[in-house]
C-alpha positions, 0 to 999 in steps of 0.5 A: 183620513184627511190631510192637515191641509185639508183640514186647515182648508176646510177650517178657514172656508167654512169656520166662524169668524171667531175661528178663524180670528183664532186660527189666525193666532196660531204659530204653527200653521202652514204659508198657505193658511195665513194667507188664506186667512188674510184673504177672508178679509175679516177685521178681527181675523187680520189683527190676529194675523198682524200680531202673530210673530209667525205671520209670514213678512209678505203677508204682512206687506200686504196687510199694511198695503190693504188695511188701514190705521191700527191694523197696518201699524200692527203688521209694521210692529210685528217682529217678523216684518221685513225691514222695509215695512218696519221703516216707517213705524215708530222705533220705540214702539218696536219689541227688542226681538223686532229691532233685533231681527230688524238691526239682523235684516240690515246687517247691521254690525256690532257697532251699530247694533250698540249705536241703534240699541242706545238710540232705541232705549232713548226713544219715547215709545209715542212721538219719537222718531221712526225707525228708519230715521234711527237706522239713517243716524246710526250709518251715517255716524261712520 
């Protein structure tokens, strides 16, 4: 009998893409496979993994470092980035469980968790303003 390491080894090495792309999906694969998976280098395989909410924040760091265009925009908008990497994205492209993990990272109290929330309800989701430009006003507004 194998283990689930094993065979999630044996998936990522010698699956299609399009497995892999699929595999890439999942919420439930253990840290080792997710970057594995970003290791296989395969476009389509790195857009799974910058979409899915359970794509550990490192990995993502490095999907933005490596990748370019969409898919680094797709890892700075995935809920489960670290602030840092979320910073420089547009605040209304960001989900409302994003900004919520974001305004948590940040810890950010109840006052300004209202401030930012009115500021991200105001936001264009297409030209307006970053992230981190909304998260500026809200702590120096004190």
């Amino acid at each position: 009998m194998t283990s689930p390491e094993h065979d999630f080894r044996t998936q990522i090495l010698s699956g299609t893409e399009h497995e892999r792309w699929q595999l890439a999906a999942r919420e439930d694969l253990p840290e080792f496979a997710y970057r594995m998976l970003l290791e296989a280098g395969e476009a389509s395989v790195v857009s799974s993994l910058a979409q899915n909410p359970k794509c550990p924040p490192d990995v993502l760091d490095d999907i933005v470092r490596e990748a370019s265009g969409d898919l680094s925009m797709q890892a700075r908008l995935n809920p489960n980035a670290f602030p840092d990497t979320k910073d420089p994205s547009p605040a209304g492209q960001h989900s409302t469980l994003s900004i919520d993990r974001y305004l948590t990272d940040r810890s950010a109290t109840l006052e300004q968790r209202a401030s930012f929330a009115r500021k991200h309800r105001e936001s264009p989701v297409f030209g307006g303003p970053l992230i981190r430009d909304l998260w500026s006003e809200v702590i120096s507004s004190k």
